[in-house]
C-alpha positions as CSV (number, residue, x, y, z in Angstrom):
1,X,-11.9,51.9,182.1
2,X,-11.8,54.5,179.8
3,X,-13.2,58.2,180.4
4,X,-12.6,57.7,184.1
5,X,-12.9,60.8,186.1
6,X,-14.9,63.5,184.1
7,X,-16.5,65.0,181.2
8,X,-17.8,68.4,179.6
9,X,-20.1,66.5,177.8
10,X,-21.9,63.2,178.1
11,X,-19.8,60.6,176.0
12,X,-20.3,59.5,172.9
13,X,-18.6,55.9,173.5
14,X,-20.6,55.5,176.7
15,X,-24.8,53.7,176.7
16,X,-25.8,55.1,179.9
17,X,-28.1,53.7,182.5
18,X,-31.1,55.2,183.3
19,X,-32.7,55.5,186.7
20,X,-35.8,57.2,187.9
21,X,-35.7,60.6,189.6
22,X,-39.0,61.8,189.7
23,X,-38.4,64.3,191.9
24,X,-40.9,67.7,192.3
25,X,-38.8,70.3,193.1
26,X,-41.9,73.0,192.6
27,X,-45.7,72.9,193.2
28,X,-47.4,75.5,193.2
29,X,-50.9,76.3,192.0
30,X,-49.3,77.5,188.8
31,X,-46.0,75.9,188.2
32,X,-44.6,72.4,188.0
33,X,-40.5,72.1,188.4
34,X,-39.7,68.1,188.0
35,X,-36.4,66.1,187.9
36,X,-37.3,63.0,185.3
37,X,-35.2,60.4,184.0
38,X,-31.4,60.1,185.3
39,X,-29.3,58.8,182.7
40,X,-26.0,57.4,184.3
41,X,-22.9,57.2,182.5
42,X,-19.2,56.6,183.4
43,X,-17.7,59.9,184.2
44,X,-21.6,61.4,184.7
45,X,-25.0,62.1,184.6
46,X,-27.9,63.8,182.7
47,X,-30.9,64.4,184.0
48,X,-34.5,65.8,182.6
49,X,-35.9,68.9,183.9
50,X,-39.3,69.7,182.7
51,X,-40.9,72.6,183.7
52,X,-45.0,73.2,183.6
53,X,-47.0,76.4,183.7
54,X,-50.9,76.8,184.3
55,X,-52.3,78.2,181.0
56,X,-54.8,80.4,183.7
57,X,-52.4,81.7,185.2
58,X,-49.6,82.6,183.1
59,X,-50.2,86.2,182.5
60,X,-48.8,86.6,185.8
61,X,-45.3,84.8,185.2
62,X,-45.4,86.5,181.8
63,X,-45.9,90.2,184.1
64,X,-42.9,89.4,186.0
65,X,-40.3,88.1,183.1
66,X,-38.5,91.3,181.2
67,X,-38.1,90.6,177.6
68,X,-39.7,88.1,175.5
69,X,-39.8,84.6,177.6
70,X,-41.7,83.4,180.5
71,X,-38.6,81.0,181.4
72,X,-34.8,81.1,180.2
73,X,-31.7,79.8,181.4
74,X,-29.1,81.3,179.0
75,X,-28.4,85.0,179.6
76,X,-28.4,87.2,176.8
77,X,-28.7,90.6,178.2
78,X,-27.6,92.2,181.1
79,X,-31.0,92.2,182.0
80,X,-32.1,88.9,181.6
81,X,-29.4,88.3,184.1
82,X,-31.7,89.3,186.7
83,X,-34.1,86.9,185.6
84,X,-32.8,83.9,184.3
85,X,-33.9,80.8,185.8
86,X,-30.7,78.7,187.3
87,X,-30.7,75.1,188.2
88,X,-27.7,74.1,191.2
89,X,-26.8,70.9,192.1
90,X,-24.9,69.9,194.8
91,X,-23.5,66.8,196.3
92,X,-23.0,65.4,199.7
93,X,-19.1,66.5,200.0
94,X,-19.8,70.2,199.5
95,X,-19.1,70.5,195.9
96,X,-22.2,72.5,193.8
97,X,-22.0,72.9,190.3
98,X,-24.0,75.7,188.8
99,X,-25.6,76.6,185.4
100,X,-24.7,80.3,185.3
101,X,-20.8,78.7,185.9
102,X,-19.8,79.5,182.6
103,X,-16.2,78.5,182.8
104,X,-15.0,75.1,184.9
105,X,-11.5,73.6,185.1
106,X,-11.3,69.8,184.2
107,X,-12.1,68.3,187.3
108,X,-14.7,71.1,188.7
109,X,-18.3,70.0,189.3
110,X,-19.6,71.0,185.7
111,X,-23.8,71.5,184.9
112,X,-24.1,72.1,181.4
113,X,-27.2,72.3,179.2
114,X,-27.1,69.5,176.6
115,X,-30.4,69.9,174.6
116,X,-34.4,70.9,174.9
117,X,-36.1,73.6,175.8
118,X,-34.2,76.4,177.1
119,X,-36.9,78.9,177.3
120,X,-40.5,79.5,177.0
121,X,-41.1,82.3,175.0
122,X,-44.0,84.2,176.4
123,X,-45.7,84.3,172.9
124,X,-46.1,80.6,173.0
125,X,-49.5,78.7,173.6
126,X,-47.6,75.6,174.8
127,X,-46.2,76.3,178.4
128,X,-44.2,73.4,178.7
129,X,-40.5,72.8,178.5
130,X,-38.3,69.7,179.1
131,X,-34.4,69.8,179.0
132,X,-31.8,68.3,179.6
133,X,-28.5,68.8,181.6
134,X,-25.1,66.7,181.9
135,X,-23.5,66.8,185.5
136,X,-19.7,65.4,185.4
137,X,-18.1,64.0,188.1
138,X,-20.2,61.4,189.4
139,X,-21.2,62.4,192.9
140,X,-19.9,60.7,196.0
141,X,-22.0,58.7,198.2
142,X,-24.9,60.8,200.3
143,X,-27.6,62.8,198.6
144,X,-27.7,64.5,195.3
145,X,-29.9,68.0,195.8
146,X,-31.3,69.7,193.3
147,X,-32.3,73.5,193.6
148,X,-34.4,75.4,191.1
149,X,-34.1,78.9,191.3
150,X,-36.8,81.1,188.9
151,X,-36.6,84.4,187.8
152,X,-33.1,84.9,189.2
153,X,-34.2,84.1,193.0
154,X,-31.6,84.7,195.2
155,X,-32.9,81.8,197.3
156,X,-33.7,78.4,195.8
157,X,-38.0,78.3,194.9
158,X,-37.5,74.6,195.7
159,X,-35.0,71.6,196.7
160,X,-35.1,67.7,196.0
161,X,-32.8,65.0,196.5
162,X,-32.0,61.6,195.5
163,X,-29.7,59.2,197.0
164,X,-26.7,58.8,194.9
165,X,-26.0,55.2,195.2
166,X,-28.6,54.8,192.6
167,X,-26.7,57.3,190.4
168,X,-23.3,55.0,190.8
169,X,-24.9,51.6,190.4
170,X,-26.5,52.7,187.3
171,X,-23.2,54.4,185.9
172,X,-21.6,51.0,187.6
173,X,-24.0,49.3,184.8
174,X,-23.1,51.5,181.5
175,X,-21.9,50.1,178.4
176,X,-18.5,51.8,177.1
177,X,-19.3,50.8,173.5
178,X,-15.5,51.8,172.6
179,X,-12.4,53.3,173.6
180,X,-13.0,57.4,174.8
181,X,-11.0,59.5,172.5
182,X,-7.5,59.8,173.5
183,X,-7.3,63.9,172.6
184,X,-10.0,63.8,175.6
185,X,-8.7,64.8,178.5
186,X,-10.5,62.4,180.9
């Protein structure tokens, strides 16, 4: 089958399979960290992260965020560093992948972003933000856990998992629509 194996990015030649996660990874009187929709492809899976903030009380997430955004997960200062938010996930054979991993070798758990919000800038009168983020290989069978941590926690703010035989039946279940490129390394 082609694009066996893995993926920096979910495929083009691939429909995926979509399974619900609806898993609350934060509640808290005024936040709201949710895994959606999983998507289920071939060589991986996206999933939706939406994040929700409590208009009352925002003025204290926006006393504890340097710089101009309430949330953010690309670094663009050292500073922000300290605060970015970073979402882990990690699968039942040890293997984590990270989205402060900047750099992964074909093969390597990869967490990418791949499209939404990436911040909430603390300017904004809409505190809301839902992304999305590709996670290539497919996990192995046991859980799938998902860790949030906000404002550069050292320790996750909150944990979820899902079993991952959903994950594999869906991706069992995608369409390859055509070949995968063959200057992909898959």
């Amino acid at each position: 089958m082609p694009g066996e194996g893995w993926a920096e990015a979910p495929p083009e030649w691939a429909l995926p399979v979509t399974v619900a996660g609806d898993l609350v990874l934060v509640r808290q009187g005024d936040v709201l960290v949710s895994v959606g929709a999983v998507c289920a492809y071939p060589v991986g899976f996206e999933f939706y992260l939406t994040f929700g903030f409590d208009r009352s009380q925002a003025a204290g997430w926006r006393a504890g965020v340097p710089g101009d955004r309430m949330l953010g997960f690309h670094v663009r200062t050292p500073q922000e560093r300290k605060s970015a938010t970073r979402i882990v996930v990690g699968f039942a054979d040890g293997a984590v992948a990270d989205s402060v991993m900047t750099r992964v070798s074909p093969g390597e758990p990869v967490l990418q972003f791949a499209g939404g919000d990436s911040g909430i800038g603390s300017y904004l009168s809409v505190l809301r933000a839902e992304s999305r983020w590709w996670v290539s290989p497919l996990p192995p069978p046991g859980a799938v856990e998902f860790r949030i941590f906000l404002h550069g926690a050292a320790e996750p703010d909150g944990t979820a998992s899902m079993d991952a035989s959903a994950i594999l039946e869906a991706a069992a279940r995608s369409q390859v629509l055509w070949p995968a490129p063959v200057e992909e390394s898959w």
